[in-house]
Short mmCIF file of the C-alpha atoms (twelve columns), coordinates in Angstrom:
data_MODEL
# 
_entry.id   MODEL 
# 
loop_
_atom_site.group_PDB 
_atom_site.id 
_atom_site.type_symbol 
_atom_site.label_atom_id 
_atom_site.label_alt_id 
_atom_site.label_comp_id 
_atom_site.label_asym_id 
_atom_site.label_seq_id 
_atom_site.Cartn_x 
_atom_site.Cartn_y 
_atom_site.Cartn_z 
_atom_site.pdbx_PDB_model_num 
ATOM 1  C CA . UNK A 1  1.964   -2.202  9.849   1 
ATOM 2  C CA . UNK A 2  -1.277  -3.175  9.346   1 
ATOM 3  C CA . UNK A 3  -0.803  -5.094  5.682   1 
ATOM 4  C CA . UNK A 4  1.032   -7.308  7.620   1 
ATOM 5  C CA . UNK A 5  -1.475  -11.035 8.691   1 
ATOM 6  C CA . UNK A 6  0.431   -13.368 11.098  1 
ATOM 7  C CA . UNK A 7  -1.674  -16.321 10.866  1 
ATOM 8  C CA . UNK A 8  -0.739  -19.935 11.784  1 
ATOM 9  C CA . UNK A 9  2.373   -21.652 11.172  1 
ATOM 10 C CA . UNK A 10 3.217   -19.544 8.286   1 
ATOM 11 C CA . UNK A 11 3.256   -15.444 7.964   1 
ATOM 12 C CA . UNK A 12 1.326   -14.048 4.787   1 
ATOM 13 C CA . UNK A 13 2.221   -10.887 3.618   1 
ATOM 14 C CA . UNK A 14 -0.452  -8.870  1.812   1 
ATOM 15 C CA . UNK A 15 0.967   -7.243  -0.920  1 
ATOM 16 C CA . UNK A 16 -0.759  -5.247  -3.818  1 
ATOM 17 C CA . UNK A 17 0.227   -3.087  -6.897  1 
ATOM 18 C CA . UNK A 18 1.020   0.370   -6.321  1 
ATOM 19 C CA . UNK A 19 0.894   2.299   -10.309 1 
ATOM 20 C CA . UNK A 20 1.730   6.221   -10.410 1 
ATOM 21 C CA . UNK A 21 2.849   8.855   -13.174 1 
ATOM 22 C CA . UNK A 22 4.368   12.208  -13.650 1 
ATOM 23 C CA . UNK A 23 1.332   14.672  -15.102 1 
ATOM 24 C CA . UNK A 24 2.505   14.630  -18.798 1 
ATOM 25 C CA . UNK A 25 4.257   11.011  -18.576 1 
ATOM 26 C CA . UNK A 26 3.346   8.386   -20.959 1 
ATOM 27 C CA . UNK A 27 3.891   5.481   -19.082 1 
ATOM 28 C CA . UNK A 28 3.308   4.107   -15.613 1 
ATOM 29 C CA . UNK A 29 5.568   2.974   -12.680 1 
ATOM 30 C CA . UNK A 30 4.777   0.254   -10.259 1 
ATOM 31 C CA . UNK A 31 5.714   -1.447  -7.936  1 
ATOM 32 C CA . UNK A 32 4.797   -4.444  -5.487  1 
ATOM 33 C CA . UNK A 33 4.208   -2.932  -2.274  1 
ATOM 34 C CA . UNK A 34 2.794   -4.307  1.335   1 
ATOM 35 C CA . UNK A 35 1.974   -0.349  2.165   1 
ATOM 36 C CA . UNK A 36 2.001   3.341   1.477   1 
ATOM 37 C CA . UNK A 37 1.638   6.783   2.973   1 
ATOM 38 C CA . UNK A 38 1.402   10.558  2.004   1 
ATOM 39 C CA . UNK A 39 3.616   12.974  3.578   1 
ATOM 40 C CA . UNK A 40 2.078   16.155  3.032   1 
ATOM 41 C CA . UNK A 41 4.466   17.947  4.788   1 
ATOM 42 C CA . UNK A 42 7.127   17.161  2.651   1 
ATOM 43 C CA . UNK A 43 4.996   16.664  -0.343  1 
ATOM 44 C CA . UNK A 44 6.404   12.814  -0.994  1 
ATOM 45 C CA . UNK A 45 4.659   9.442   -0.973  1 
ATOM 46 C CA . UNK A 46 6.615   6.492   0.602   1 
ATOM 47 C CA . UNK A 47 5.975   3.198   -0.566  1 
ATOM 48 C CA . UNK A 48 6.824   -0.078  1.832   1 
ATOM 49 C CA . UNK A 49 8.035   -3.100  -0.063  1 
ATOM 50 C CA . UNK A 50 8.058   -6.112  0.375   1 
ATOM 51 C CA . UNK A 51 11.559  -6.853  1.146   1 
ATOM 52 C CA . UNK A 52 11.844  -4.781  4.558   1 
ATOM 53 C CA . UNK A 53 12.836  -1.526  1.859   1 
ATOM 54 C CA . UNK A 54 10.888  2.191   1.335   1 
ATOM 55 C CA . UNK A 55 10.919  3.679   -1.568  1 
ATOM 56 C CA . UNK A 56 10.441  7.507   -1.999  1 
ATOM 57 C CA . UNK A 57 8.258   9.238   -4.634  1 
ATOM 58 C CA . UNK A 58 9.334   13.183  -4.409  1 
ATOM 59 C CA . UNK A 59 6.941   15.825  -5.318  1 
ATOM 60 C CA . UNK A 60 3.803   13.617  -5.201  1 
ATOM 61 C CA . UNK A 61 1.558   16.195  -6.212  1 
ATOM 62 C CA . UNK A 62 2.550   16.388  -9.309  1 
ATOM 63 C CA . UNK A 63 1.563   12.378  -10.101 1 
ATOM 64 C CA . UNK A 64 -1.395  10.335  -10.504 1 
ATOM 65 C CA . UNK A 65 -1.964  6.872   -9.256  1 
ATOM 66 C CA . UNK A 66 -3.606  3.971   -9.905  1 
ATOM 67 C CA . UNK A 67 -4.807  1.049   -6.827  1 
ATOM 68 C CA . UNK A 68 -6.347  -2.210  -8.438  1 
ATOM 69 C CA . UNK A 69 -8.872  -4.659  -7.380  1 
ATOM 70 C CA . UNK A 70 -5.928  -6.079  -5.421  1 
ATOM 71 C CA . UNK A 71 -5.693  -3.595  -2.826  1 
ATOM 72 C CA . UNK A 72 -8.999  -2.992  -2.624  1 
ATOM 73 C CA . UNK A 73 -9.472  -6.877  -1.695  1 
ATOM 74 C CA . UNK A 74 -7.181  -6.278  0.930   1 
ATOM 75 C CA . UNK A 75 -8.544  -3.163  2.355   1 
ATOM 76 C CA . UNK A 76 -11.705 -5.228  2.679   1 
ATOM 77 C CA . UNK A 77 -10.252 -7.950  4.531   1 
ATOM 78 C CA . UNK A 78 -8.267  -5.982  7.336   1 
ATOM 79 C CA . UNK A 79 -11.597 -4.040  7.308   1 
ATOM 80 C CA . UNK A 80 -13.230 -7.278  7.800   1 
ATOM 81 C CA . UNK A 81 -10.783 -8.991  10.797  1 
ATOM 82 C CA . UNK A 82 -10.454 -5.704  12.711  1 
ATOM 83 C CA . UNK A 83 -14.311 -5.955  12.899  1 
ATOM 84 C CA . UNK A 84 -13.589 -9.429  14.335  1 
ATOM 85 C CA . UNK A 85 -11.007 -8.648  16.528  1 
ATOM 86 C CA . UNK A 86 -13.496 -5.405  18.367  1 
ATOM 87 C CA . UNK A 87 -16.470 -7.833  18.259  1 
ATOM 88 C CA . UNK A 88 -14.319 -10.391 20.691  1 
ATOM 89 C CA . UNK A 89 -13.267 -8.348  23.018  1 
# 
């Protein structure tokens, strides 16, 4: 999975918040992920969390999320080392 970073002596998980609601729902959920992905097929998001689980959102299309700077830091980093990774081989 690539929001997994082996590095060292120690493995770091990246993790970030993952926020979504039901159109018409007052409040959020969320939940501490290390990775997600849309199944458009069967219309459901799965989330990856941190503790080895999944956890299924039915019916996606009919939420909304929300992806802080969190994830976006991330996103910049793997960005970042797969650059690195190309550039030495």
């Amino acid at each position: 999975m690539k929001w997994l970073q082996w590095g060292g002596s120690k493995n770091k998980i990246k993790t970030y918040w993952f926020k979504w609601r039901r159109c018409g729902r007052l409040f959020w959920s969320r939940k501490q992920i290390m990775g997600h992905k849309w199944f458009a097929d069967q219309n459901k998001m799965i989330l990856y969390l941190t503790n080895g689980g999944i956890y299924e959102i039915p019916l996606w299309t009919d939420c909304g999320c929300e992806l802080g700077k969190d994830w976006a830091k991330n996103a910049v980093e793997i960005k970042k080392e797969k650059s690195e990774e190309e550039s030495e081989e």
